[in-house]
C-alpha positions in Angstrom: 0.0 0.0 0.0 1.4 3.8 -1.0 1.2 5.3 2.6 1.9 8.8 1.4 -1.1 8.8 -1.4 -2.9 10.6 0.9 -0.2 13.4 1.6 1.2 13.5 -1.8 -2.2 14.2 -3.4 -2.3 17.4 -1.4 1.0 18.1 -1.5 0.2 18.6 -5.1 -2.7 20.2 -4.7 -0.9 22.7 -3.3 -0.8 22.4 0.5 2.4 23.3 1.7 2.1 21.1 5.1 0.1 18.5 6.2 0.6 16.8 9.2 -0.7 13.4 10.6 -2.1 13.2 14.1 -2.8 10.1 16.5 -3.1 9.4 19.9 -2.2 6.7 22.4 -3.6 5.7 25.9 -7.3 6.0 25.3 -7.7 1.9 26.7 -5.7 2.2 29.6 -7.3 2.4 32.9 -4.6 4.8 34.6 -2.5 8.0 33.2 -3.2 10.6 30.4 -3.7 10.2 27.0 -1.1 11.8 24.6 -1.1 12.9 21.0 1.0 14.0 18.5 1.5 15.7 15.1 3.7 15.0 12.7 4.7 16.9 9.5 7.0 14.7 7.3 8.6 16.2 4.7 7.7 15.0 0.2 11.4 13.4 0.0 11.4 11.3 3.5 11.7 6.9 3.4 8.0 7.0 4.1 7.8 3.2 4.2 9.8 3.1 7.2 7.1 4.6 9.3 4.0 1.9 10.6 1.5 1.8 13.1 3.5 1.5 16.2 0.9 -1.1 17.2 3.2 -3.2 15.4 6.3 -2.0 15.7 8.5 -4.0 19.1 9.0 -1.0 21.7 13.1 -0.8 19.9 12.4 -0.4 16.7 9.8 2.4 17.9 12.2 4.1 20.2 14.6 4.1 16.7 11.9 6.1 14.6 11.4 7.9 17.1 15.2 8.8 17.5 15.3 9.3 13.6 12.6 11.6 13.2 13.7 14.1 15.7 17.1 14.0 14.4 15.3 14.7 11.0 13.9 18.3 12.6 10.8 17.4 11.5 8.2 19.7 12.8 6.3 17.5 15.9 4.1 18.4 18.1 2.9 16.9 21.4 -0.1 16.9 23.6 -1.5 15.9 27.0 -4.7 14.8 28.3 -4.6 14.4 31.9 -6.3 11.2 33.7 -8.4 14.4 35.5 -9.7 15.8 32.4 -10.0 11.9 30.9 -12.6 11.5 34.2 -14.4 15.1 33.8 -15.1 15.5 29.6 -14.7 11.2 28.9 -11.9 9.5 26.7 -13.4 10.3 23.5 -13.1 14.2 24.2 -10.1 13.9 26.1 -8.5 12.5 23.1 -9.8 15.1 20.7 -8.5 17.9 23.6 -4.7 16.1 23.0 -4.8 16.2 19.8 -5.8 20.1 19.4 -3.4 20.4 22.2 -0.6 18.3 19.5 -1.3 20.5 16.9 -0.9 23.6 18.4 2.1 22.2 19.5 4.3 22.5 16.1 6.4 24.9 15.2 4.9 24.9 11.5 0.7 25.8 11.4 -0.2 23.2 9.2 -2.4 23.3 6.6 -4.2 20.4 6.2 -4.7 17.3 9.0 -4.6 13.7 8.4 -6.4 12.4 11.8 -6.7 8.7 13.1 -10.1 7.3 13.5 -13.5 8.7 13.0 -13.5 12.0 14.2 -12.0 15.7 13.5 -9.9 17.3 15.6 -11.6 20.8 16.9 -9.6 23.0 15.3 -10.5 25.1 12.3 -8.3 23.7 9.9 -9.3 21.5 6.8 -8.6 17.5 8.0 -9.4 14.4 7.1 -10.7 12.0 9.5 -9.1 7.7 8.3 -10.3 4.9 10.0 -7.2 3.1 10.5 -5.3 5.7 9.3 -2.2 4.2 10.7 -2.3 2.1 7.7 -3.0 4.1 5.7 -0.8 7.4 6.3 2.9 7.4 7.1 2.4 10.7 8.7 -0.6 9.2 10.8 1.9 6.5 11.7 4.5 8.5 12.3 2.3 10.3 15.2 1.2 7.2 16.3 4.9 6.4 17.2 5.5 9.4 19.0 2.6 9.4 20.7 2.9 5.9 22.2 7.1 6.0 23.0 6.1 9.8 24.8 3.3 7.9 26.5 5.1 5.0 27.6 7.8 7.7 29.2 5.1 9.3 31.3 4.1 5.8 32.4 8.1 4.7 33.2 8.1 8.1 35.4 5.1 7.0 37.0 6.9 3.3 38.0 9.0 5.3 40.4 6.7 6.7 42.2 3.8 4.0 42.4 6.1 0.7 41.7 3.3 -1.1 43.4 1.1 -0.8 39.8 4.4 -2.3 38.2 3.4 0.2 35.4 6.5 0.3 33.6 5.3 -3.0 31.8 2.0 -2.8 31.2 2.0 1.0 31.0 -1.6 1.1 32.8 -3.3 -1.0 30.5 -6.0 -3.6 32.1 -3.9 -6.5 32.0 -4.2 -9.6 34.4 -1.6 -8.4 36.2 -2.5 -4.9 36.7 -6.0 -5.5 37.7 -4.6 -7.9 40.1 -2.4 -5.5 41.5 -5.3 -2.5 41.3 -7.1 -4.8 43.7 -4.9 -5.4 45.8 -3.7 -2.0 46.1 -6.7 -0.1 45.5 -6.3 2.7 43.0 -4.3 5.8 43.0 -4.3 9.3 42.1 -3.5 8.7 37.6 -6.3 5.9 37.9 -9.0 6.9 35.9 -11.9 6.8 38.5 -14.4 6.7 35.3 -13.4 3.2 33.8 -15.1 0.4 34.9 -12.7 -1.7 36.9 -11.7 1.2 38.6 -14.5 2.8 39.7 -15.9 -0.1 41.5 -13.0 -0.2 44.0 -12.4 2.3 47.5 -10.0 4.5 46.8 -7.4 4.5 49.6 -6.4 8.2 49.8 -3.5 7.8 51.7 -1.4 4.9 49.4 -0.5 6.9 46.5 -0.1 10.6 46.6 1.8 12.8 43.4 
């Protein structure tokens, strides 16, 4: 599959920039979820860039190492596990990705956005199901998002080590609901999900 049809199409159409845009985190049951936009450039090794759903967490920390050595323009942003629980994932995921956007250096001109809906900005944008499959600049976001993501979760293991989060990065896995119940949650729980919201919340365990 051509992964930059989409970008080369308006590229000669005449839009100067167009940046992809995906998010990670929205399954977990603990931390934010993070976005990012990414601007490649017409001449990059497109190929090289895949939805970092099935990329091994080396090979995304190595396209993630290439593209920032690459200056392209990339932008980052943050919905808090507080704003996940007040406006639900959905909109907290839209919020990051505005937030990503606004985050590059370079105003583009045209988005390519990961799943069904458009971002809330007033820029022309294309919503793709899938669209890690079907945009290297989608992908490219997606890799971003998920090795800044699994960062926050890594700087989260040292100060609740009792969630063992630097494996499963606050995903529901056996082990983490296992632990959430033994444990109770914490403060970056999202008190909204269900497998969280059922259990006490034991105020004094984990504090930021």
């Amino acid at each position: 599959m051509d992964t930059f049809f989409h970008e080369r199409h308006l590229l000669k159409k005449g839009v100067r920039f167009v940046a992809g845009v995906d998010e990670a985190g929205r399954g977990p049951l603990a931390g934010p979820v993070v976005a990012a936009a990414v601007i490649l450039p017409a001449e990059c090794e497109y190929s090289l860039f895949q939805d970092s759903k099935t990329l091994s967490e080396k090979k995304r920390e190595y396209l993630f190492a290439m593209l920032t050595e690459m200056a392209v323009p990339i932008g980052v942003g943050v919905a808090t596990h507080a704003e996940i629980d007040a406006v639900n994932i959905l909109q907290a995921s839209l919020l990051a990705m505005k937030r990503a956007v606004l985050d590059l250096t370079v105003l583009p001109e045209f988005l390519l956005v990961d799943g069904k809906f458009p971002v809330p900005l007033h820029i022309e944008q294309e919503a793709l199901v899938k669209g890690e499959s079907k945009s290297a600049s989608i992908a490219a976001a997606s890799i971003v998002a998920k090795v800044t993501r699994d960062r926050i979760m890594m700087d989260y293991h040292r100060t609740y080590p009792q969630y063992n989060f630097q494996k499963h990065k606050g995903y529901p896995t056996r082990e983490h609901k296992v632990l959430l119940r033994q444990a109770g949650p914490c403060e970056i729980h999202r008190m909204t999900f269900s497998g969280v919201r059922e259990l006490p919340f034991p105020g004094s365990q984990c504090r930021e």
